[in-house]
mmCIF file as gemmi writes it, N, C-alpha and C atoms, coordinates in Angstrom:
data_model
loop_
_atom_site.group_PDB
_atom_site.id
_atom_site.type_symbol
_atom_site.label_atom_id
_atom_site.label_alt_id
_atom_site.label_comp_id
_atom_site.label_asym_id
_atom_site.label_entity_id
_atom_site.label_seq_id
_atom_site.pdbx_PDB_ins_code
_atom_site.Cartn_x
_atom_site.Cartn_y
_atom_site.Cartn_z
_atom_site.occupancy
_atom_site.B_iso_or_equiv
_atom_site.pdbx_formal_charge
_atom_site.auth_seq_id
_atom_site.auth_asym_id
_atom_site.pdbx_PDB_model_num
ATOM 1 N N . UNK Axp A 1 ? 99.654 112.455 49.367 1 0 ? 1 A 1
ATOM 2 C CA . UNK Axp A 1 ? 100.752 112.057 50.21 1 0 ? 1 A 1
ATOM 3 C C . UNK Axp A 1 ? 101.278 113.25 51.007 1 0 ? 1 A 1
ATOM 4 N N . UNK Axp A 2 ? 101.15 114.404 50.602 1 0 ? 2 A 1
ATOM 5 C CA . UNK Axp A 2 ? 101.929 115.661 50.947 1 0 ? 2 A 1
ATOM 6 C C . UNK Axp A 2 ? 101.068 116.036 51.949 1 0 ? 2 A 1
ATOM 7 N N . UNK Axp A 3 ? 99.647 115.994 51.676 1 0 ? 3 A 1
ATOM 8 C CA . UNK Axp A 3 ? 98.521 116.188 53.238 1 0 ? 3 A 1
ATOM 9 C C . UNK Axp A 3 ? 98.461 115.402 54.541 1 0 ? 3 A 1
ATOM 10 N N . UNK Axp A 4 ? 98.9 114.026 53.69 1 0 ? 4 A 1
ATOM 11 C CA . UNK Axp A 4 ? 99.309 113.011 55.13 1 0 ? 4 A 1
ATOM 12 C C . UNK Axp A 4 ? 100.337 113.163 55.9 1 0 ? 4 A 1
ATOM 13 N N . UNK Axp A 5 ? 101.79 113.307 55.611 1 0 ? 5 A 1
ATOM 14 C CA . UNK Axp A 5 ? 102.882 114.06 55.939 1 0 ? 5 A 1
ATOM 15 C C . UNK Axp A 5 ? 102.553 115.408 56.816 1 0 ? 5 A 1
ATOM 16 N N . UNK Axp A 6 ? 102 116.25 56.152 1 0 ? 6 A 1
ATOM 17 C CA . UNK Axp A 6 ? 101.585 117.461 56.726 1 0 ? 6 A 1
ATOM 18 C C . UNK Axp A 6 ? 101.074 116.932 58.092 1 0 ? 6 A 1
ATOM 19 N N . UNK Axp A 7 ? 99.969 116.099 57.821 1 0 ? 7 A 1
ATOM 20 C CA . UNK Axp A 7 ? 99.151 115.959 58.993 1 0 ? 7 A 1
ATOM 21 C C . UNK Axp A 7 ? 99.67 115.156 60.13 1 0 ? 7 A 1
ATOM 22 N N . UNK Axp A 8 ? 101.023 114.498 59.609 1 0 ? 8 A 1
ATOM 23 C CA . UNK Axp A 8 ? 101.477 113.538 60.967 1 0 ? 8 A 1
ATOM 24 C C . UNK Axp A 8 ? 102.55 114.283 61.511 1 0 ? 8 A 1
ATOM 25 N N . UNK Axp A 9 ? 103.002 115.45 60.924 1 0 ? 9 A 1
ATOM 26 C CA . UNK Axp A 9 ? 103.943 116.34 61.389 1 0 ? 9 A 1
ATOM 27 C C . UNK Axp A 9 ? 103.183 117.092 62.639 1 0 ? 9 A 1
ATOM 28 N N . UNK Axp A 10 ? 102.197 117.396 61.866 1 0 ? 10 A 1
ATOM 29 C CA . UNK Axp A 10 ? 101.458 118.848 62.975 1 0 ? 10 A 1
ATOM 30 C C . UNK Axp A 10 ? 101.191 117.75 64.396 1 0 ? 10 A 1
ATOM 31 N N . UNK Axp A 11 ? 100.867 116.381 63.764 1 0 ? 11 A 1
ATOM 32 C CA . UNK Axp A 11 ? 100.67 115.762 65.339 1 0 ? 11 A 1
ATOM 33 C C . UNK Axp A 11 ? 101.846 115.582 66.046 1 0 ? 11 A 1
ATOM 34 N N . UNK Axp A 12 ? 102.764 115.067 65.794 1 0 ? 12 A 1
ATOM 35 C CA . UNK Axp A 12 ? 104.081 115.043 66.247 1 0 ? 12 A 1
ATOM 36 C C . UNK Axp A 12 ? 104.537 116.354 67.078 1 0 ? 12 A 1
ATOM 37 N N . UNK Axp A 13 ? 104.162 117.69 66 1 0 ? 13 A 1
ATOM 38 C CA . UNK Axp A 13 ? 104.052 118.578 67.197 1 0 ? 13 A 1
ATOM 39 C C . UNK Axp A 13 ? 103.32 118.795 68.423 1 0 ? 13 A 1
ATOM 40 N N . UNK Axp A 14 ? 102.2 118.548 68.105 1 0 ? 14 A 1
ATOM 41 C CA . UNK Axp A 14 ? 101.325 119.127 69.166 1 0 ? 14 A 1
ATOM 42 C C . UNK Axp A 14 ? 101.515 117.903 70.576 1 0 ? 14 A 1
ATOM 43 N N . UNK Axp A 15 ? 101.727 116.388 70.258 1 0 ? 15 A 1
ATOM 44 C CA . UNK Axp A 15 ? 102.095 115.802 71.138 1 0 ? 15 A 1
ATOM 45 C C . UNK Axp A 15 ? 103.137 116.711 71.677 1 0 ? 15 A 1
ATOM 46 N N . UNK Axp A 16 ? 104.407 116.923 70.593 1 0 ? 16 A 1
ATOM 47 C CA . UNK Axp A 16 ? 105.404 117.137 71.834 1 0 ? 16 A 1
ATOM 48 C C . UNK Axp A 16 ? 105.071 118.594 72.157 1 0 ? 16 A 1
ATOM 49 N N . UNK Axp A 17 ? 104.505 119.565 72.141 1 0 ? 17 A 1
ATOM 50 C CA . UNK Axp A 17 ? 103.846 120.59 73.158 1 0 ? 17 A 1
ATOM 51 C C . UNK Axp A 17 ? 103.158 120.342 74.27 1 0 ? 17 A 1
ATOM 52 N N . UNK Axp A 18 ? 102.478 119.202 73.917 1 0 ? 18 A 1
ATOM 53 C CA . UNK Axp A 18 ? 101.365 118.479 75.095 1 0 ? 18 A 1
ATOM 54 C C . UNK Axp A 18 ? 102.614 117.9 76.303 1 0 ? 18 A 1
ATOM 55 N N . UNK Axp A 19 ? 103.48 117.19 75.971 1 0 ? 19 A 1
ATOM 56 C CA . UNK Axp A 19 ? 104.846 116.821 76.732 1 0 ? 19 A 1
ATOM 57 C C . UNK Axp A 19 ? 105.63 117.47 77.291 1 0 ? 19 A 1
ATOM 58 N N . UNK Axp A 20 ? 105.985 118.512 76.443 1 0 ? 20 A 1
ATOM 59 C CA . UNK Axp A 20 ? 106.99 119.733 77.403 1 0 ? 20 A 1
ATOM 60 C C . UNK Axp A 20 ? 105.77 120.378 78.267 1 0 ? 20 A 1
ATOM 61 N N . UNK Axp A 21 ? 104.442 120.349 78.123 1 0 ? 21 A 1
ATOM 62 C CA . UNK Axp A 21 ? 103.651 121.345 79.15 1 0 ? 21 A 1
ATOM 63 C C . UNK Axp A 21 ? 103.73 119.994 80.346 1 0 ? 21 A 1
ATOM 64 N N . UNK Axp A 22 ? 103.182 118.824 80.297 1 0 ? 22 A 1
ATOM 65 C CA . UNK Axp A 22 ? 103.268 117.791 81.473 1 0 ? 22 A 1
ATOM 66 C C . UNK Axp A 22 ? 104.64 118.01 82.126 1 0 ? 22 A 1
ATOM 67 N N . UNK Axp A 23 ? 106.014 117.877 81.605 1 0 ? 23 A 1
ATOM 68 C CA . UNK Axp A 23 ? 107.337 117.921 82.172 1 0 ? 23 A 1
ATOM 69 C C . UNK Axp A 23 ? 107.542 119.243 82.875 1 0 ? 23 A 1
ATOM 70 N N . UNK Axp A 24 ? 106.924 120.199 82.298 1 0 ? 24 A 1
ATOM 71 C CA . UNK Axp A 24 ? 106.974 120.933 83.109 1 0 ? 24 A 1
ATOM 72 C C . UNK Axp A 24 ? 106.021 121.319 84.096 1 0 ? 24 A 1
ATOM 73 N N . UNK Axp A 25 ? 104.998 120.441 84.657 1 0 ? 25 A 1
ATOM 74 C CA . UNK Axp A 25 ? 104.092 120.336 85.233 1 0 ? 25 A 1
ATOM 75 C C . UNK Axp A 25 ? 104.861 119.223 86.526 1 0 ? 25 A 1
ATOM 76 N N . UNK Axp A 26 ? 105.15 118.794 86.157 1 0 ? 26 A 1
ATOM 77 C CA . UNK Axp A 26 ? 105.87 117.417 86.611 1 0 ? 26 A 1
ATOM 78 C C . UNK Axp A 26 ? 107.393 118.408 87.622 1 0 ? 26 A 1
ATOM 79 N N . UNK Axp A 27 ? 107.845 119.229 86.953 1 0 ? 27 A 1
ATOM 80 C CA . UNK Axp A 27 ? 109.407 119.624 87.075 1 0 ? 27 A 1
ATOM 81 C C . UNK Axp A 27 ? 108.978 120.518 88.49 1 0 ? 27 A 1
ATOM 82 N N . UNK Axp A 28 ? 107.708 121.864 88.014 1 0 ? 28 A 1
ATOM 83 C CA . UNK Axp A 28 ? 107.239 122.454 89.333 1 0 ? 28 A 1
ATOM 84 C C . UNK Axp A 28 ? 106.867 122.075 90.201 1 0 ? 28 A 1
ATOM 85 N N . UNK Axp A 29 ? 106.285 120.792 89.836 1 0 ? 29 A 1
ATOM 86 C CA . UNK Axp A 29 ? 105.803 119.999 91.35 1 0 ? 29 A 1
ATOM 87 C C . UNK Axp A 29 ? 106.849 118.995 92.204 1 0 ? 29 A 1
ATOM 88 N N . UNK Axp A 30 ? 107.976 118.698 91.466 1 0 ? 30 A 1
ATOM 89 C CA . UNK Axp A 30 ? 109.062 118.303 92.508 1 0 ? 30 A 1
ATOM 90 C C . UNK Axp A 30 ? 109.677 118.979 93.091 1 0 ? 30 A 1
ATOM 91 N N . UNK Axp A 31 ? 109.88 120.481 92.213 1 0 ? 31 A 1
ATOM 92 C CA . UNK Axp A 31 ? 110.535 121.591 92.541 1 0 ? 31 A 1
ATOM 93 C C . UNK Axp A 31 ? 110.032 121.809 94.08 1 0 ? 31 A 1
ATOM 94 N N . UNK Axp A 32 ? 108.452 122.243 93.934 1 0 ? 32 A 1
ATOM 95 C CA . UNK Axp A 32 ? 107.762 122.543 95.432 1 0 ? 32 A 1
ATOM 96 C C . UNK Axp A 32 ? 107.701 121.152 96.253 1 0 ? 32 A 1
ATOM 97 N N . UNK Axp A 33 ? 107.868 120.2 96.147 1 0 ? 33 A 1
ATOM 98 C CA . UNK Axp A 33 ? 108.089 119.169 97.207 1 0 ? 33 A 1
ATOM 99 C C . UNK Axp A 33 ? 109.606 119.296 97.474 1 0 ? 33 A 1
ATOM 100 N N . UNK Axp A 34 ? 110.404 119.194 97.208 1 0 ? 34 A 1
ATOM 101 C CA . UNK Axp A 34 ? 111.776 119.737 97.509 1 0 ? 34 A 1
ATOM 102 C C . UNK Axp A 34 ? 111.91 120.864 98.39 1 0 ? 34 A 1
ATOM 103 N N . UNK Axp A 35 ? 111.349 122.237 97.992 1 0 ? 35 A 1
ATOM 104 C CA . UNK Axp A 35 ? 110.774 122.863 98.807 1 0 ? 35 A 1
ATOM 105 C C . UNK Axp A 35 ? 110.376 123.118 100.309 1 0 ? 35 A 1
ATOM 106 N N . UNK Axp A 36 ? 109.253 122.104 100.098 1 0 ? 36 A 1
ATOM 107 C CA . UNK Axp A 36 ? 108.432 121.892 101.151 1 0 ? 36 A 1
ATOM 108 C C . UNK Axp A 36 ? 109.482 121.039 102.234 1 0 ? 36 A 1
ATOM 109 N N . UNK Axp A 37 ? 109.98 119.975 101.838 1 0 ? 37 A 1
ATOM 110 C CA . UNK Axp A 37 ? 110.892 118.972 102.681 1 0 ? 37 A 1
ATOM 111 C C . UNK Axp A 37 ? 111.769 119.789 103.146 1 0 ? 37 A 1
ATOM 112 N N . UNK Axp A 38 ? 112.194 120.424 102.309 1 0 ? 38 A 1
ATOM 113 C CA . UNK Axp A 38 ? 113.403 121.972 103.215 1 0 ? 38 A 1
ATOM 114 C C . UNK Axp A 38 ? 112.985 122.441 104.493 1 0 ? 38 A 1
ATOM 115 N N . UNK Axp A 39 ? 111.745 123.146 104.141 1 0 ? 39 A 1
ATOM 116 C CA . UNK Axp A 39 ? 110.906 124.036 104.898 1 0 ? 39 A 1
ATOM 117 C C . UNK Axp A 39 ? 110.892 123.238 106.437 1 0 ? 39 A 1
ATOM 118 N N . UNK Axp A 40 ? 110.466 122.018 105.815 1 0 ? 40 A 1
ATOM 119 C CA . UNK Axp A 40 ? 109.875 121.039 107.459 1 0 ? 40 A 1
ATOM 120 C C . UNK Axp A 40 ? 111.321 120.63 108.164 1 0 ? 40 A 1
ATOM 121 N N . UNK Axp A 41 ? 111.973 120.643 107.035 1 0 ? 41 A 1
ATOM 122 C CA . UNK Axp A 41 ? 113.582 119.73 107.914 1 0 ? 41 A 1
ATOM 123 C C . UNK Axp A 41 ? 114.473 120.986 108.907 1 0 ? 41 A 1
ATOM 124 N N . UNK Axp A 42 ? 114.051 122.505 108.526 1 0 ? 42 A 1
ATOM 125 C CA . UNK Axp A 42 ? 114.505 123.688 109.075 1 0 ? 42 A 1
ATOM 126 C C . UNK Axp A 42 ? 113.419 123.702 110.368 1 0 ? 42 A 1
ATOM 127 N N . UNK Axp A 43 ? 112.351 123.474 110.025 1 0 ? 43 A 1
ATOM 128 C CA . UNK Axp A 43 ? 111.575 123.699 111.189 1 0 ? 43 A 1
ATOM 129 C C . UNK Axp A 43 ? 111.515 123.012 112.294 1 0 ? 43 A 1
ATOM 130 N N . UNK Axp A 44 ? 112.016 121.774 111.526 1 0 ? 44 A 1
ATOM 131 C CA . UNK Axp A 44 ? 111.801 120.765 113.009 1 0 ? 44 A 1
ATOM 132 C C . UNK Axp A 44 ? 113.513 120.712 114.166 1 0 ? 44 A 1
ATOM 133 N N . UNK Axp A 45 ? 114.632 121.12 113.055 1 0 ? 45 A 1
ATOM 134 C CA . UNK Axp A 45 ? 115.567 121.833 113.794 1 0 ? 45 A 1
ATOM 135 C C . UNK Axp A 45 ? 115.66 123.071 115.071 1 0 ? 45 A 1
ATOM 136 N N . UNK Axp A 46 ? 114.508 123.358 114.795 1 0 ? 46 A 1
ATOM 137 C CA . UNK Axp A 46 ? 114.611 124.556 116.358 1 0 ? 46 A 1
ATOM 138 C C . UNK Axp A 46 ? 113.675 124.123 117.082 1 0 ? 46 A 1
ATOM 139 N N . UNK Axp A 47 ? 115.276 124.503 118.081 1 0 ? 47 A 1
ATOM 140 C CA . UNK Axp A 47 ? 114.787 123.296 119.769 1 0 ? 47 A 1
ATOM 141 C C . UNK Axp A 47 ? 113.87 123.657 120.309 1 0 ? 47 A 1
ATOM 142 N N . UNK Axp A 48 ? 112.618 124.807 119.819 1 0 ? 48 A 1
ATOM 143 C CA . UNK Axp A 48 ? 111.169 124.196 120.693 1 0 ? 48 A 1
ATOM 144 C C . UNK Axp A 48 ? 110.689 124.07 119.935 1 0 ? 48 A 1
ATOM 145 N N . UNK Axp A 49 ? 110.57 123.29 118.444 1 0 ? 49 A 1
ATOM 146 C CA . UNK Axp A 49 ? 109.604 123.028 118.45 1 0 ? 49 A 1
ATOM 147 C C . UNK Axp A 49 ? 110.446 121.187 118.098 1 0 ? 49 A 1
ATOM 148 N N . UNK Axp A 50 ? 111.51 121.022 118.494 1 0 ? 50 A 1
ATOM 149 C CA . UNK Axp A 50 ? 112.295 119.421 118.723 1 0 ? 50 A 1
ATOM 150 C C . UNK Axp A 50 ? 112.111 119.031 120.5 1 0 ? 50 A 1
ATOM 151 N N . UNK Axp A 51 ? 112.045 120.009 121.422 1 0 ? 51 A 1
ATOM 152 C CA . UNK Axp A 51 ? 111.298 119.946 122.45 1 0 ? 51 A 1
ATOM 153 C C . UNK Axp A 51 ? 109.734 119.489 122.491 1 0 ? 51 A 1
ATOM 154 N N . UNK Axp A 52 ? 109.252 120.111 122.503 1 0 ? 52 A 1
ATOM 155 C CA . UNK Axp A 52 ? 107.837 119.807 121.831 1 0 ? 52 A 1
ATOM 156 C C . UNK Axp A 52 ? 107.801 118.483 121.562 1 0 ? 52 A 1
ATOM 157 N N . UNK Axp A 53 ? 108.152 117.914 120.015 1 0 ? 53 A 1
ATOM 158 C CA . UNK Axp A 53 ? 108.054 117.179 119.6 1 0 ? 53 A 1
ATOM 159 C C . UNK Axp A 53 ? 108.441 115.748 120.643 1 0 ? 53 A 1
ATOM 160 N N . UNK Axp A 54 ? 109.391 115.946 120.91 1 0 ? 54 A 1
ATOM 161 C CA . UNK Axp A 54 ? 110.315 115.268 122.129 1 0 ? 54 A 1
ATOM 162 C C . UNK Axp A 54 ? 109.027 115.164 123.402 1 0 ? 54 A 1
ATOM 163 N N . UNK Axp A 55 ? 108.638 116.129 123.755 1 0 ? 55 A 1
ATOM 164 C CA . UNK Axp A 55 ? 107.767 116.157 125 1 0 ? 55 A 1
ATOM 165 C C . UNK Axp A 55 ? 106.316 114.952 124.515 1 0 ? 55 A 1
ATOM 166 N N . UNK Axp A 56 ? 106.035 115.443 123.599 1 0 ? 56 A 1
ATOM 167 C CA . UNK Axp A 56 ? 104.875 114.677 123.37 1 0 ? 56 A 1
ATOM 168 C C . UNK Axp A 56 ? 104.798 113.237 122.988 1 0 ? 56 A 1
ATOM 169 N N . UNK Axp A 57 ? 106.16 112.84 122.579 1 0 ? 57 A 1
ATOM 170 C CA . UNK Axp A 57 ? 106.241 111.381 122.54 1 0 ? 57 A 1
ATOM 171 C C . UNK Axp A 57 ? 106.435 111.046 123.737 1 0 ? 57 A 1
ATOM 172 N N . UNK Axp A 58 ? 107.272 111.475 124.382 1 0 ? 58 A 1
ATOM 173 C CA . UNK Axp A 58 ? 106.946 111.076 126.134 1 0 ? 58 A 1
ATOM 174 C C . UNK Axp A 58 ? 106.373 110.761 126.889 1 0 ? 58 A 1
ATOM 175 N N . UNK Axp A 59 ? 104.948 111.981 126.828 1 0 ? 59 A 1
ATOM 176 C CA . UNK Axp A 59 ? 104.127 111.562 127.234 1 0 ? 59 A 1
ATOM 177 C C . UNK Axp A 59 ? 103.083 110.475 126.738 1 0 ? 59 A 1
ATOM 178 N N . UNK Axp A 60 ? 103.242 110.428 125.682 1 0 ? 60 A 1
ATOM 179 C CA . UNK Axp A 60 ? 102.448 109.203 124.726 1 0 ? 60 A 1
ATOM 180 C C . UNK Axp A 60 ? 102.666 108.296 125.909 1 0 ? 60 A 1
ATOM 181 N N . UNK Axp A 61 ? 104.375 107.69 125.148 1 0 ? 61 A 1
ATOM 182 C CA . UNK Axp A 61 ? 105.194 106.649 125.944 1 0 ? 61 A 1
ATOM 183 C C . UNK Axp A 61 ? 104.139 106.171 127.219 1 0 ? 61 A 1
ATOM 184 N N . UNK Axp A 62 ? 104.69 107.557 128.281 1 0 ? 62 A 1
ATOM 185 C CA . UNK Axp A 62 ? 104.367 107.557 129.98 1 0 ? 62 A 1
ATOM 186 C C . UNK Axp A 62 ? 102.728 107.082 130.039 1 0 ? 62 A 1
ATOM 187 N N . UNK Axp A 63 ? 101.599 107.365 128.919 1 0 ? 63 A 1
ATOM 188 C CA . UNK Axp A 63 ? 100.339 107.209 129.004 1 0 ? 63 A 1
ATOM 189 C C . UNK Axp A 63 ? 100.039 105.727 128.674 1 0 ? 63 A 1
ATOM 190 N N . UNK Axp A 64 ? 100.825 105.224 127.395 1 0 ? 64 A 1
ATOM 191 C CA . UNK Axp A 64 ? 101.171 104.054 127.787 1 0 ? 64 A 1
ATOM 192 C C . UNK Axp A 64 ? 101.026 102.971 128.465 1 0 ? 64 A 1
ATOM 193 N N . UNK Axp A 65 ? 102.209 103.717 129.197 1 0 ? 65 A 1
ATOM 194 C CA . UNK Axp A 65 ? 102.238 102.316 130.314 1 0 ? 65 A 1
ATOM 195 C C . UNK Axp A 65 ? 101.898 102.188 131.096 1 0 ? 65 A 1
ATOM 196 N N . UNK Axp A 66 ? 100.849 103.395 131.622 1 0 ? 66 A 1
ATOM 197 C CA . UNK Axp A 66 ? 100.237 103.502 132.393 1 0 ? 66 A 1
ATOM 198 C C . UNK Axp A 66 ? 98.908 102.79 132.154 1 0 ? 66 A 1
ATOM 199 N N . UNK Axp A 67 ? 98.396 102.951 131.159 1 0 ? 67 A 1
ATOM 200 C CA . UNK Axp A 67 ? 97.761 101.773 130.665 1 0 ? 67 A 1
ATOM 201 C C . UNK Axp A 67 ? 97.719 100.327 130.8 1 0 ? 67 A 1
ATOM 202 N N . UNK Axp A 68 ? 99.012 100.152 130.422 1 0 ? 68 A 1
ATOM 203 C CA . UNK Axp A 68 ? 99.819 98.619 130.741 1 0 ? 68 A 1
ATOM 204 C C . UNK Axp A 68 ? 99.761 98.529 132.013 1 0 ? 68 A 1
ATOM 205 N N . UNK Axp A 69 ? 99.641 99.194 132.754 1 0 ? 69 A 1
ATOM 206 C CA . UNK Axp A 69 ? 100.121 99.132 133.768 1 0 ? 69 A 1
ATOM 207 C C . UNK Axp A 69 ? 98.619 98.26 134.9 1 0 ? 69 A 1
ATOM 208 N N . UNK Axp A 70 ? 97.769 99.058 134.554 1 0 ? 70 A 1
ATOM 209 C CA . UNK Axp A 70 ? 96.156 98.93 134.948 1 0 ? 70 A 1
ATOM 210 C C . UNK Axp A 70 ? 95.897 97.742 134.132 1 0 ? 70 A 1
ATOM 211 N N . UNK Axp A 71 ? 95.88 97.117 133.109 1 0 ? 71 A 1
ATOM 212 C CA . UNK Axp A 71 ? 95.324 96.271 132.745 1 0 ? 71 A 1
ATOM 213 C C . UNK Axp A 71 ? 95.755 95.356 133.192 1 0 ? 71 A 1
ATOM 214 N N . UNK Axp A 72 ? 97.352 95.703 133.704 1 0 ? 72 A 1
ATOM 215 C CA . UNK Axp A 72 ? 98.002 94.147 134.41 1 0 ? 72 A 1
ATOM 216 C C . UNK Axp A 72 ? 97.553 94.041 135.525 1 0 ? 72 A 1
ATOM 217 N N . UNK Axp A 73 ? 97.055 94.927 136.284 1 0 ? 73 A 1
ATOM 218 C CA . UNK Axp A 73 ? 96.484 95.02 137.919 1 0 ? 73 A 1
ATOM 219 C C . UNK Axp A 73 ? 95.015 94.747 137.478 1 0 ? 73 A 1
ATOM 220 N N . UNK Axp A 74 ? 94.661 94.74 136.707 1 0 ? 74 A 1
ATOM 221 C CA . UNK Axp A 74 ? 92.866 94.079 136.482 1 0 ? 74 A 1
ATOM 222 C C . UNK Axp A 74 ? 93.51 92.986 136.856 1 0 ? 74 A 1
ATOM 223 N N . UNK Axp A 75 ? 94.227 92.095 135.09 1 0 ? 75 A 1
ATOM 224 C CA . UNK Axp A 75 ? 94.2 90.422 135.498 1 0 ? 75 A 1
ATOM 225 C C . UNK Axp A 75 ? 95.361 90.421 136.871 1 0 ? 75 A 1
ATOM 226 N N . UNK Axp A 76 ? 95.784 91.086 137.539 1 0 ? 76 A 1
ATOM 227 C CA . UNK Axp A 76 ? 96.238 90.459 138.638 1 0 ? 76 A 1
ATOM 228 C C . UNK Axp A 76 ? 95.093 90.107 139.593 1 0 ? 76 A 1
ATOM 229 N N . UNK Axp A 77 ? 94.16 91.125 139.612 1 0 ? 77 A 1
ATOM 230 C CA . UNK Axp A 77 ? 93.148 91.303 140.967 1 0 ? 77 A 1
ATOM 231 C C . UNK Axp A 77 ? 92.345 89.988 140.122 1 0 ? 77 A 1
ATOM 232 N N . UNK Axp A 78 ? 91.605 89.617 138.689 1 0 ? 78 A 1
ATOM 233 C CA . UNK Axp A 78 ? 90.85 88.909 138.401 1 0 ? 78 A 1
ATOM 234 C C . UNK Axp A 78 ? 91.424 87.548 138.538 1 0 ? 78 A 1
ATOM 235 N N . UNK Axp A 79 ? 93.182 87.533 138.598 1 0 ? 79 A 1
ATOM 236 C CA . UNK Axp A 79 ? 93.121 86.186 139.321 1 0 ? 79 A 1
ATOM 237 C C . UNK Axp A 79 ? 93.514 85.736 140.678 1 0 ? 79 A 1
ATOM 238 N N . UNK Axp A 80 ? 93.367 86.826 141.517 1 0 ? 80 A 1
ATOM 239 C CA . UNK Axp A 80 ? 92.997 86.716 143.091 1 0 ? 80 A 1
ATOM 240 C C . UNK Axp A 80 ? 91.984 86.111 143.231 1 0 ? 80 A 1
ATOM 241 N N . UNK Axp A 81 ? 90.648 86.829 142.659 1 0 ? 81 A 1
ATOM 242 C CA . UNK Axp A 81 ? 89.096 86.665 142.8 1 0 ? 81 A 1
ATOM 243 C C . UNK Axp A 81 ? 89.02 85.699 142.679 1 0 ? 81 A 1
ATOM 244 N N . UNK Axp A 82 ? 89.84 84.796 141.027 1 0 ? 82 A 1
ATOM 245 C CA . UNK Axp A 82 ? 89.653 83.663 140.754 1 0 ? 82 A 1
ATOM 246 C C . UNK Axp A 82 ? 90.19 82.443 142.179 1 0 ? 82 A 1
ATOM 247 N N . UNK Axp A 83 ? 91.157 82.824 142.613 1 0 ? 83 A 1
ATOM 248 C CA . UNK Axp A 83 ? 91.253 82.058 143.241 1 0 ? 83 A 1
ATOM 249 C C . UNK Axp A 83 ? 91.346 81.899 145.144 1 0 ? 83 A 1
ATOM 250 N N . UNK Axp A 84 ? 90.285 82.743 144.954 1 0 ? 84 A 1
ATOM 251 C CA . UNK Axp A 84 ? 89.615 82.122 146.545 1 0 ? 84 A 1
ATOM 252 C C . UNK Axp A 84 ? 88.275 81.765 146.082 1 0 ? 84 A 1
ATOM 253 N N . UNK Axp A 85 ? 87.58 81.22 144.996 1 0 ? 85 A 1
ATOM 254 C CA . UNK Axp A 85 ? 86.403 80.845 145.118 1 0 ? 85 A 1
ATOM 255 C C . UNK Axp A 85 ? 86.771 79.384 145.523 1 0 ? 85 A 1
């Protein structure tokens, strides 16, 4: 009885060693995502690179609709064509 005891103790430990090493595996890696979200939320605060950022959705936008823009002048012209046959 005294070896079985023994032996469910030592496991009891070694789980909870195995646990405090994950938690703290777990603790550094929110730590550095916390971190990291800092890092990006400071960076994207200075106005060139919120310029930047700003500029290039713009032009997305402007490319766009310029797009839109041509495909509506296809089916406009394709239903001209269509209708002088």
């Amino acid at each position: 009885m005294a070896n079985f005891l023994k032996n469910v103790f030592e496991d009891m430990k070694e789980s909870a060693k195995a646990q405090h090493e994950l938690d703290k595996a777990n603790f550094a890696a929110v730590k550095a995502e916390a971190k990291a979200q800092w890092e990006e939320a400071k960076a994207r605060n200075k106005p060139e690179v919120r310029k930047a950022a700003e500029r290039a959705k713009r032009e997305g936008a402007i490319a766009q609709a310029k797009e839109r823009a041509a495909r509506a002048q296809e089916r406009i012209d394709a239903a001209k064509k269509g209708g002088e046959d």
